[in-house]
N, C-alpha and C positions, 0 to 999 in steps of 0.2 A: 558781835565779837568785840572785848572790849582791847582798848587801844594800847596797844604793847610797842613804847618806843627803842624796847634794843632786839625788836624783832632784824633780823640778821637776812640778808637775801642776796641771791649772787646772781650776777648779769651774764648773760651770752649776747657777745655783740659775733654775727657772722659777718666776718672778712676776708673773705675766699676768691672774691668777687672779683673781677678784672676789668670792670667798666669802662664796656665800651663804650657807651653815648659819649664820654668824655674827652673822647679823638686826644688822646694821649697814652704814651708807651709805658707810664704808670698806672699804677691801679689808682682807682678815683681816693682811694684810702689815705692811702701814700702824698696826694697832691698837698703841696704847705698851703698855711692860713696864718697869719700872725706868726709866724716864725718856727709854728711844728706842724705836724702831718696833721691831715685832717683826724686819721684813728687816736692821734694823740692827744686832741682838744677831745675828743669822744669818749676815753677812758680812762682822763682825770679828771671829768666833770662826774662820773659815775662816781670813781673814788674817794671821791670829796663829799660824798653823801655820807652822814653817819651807820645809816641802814644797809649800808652795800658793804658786802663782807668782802667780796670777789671777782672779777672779772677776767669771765673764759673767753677767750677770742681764736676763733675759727679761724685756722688759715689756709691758703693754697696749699698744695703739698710740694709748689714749687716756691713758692715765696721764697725771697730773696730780701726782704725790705726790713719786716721786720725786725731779725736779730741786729740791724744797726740802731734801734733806736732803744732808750734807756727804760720804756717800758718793757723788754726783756730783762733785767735785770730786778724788775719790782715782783717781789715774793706776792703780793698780789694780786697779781697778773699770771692766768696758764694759758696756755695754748693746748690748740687740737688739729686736729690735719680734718679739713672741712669736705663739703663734698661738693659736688657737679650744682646740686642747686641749691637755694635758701635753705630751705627747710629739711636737709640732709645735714650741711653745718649747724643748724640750731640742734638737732637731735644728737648730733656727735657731743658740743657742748653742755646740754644738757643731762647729758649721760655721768659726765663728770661730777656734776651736784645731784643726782638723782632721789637723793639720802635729805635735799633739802625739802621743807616743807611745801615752797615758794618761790617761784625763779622768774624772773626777768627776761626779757628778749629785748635786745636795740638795736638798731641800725648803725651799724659805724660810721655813715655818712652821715650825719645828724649831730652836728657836733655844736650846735648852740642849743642844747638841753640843757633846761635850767633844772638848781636845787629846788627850788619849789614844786616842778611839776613833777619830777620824781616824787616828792612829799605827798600830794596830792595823788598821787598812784598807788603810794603804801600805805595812805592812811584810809584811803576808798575801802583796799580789803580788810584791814583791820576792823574798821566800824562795820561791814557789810557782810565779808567773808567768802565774795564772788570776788572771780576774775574780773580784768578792766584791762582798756586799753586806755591812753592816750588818743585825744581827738579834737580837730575845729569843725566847726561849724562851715557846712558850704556858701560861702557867700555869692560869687560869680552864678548868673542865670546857667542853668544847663540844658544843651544841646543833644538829642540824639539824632542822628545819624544812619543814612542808608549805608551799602558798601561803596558808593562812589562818594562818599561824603556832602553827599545832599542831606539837607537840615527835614529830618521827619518829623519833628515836631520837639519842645521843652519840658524838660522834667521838672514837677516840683522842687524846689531845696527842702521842704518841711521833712527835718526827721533825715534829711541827708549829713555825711560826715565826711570829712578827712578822715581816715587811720593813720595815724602816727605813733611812733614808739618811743620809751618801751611799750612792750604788753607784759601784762603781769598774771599770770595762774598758778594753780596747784601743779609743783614740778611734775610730781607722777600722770597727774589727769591728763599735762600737756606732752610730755611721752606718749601714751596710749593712745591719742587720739592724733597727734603726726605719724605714727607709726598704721594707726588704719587707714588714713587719709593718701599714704603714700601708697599703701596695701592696694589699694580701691583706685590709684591713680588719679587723684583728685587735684587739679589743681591749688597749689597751695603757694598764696602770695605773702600772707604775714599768719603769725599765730592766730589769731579769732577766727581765719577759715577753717581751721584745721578745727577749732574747738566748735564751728557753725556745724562744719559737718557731722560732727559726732553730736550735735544737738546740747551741745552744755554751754551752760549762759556766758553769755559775757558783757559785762555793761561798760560805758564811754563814760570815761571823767574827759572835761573839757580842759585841754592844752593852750598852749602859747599857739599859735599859727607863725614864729619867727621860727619855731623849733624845725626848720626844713631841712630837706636831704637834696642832697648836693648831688644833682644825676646828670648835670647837662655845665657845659662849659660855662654857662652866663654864670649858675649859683655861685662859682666861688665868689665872685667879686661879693652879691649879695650875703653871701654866709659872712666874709671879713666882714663888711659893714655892720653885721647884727653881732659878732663876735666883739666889735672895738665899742659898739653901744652900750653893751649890756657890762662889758669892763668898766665903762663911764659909770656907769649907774651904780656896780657896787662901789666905786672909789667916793 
């Protein structure tokens, strides 16, 4: 496929999410980092890409946070009323650009995603014309485990990954195949299981390993850290 730079793609970030791990009466979304929400370092790092036409964002159907911040008022930005799990808010979102050829999924919590690795995620399918996720490399030895958490022996890392996002597919394919995956009751943690289940490809371009999601109280302090670095580095 050859390389088309005003290829145009719009993101579903789901933020529906109420995270718990985060022992706070905010949603982990909502939490500040440098002086805005976390969703808000999230979806003007997408905007700021030339390639992102859009960004749908999934929300509670209680939320309450949102329309105080000034991404309601950006014509860039829609919202959706998300659902009970992940993969219900990406479908809602999704439904919205349906008509696009190519769509995006992110994590809201993930809010030091660089321009480059989105780069590297639209220019994968361009040249290729397969879906891709974002990925590192496992570095840490790996442990499996009984149910009493006795060490039953180490898995290889060879050929092991992080998934991290975005993930990027053909908008329809990934409709049709969250929609059987949800049909069939499949466990569905991020876009690629949904696309494994239904057996269509999907290959890993390799990411930053700073690009992390903020799921547990320690990461904010580590997400500022990698937020005020990487400020450094463009200035």
């Amino acid at each position: 496929m050859d390389k088309d730079d005003n290829l145009q793609v719009p993101v579903v970030v789901p933020a529906a999410g109420i995270g718990k791990r985060m022992a706070s009466d905010i949603p982990k979304q909502y939490l500040t980092l440098a002086g805005k929400t976390i969703l808000e370092h999230t979806v003007e790092r997408l905007l700021a890409h030339p390639n992102v036409s859009k960004v749908i964002v999934a929300l509670n159907s209680e939320d309450t946070f949102f329309n105080k911040l000034p991404l309601n008022d950006n014509p860039d930005v829609i919202t959706v009323t998300g659902g009970s799990e992940r993969c219900d808010s990406v479908l809602a979102g999704l439904k919205q650009v349906k008509d696009s050829p190519v769509a995006m999924v992110h994590d809201a919590a993930r809010p030091c995603l660089t321009h480059e690795d989105i780069s590297q995620l639209i220019n994968h399918y361009q040249q290729t014309g397969r879906g891709a996720i974002l990925a590192s490399r496992v570095r840490d030895t790996m442990k499996r485990t009984n149910a009493d958490n006795q060490i039953s022996h180490s898995e290889s890392r060879d050929n092991l990954w992080h998934a991290l996002t975005p993930q990027l597919f053909a908008t329809g394919l990934l409709i049709e195949a969250l929609e059987k995956a949800l049909a069939a009751k499949q466990t569905i943690t991020d876009e690629a299981s949904a696309m494994e289940y239904c057996n269509h490809p999907a290959d890993v371009v390799v990411g930053r390993a700073d690009n992390i999601k903020v799921t547990q109280p320690e990461d904010l302090d580590l997400a500022q850290f990698i937020l005020k670095q990487q400020q450094r580095t463009v200035e």
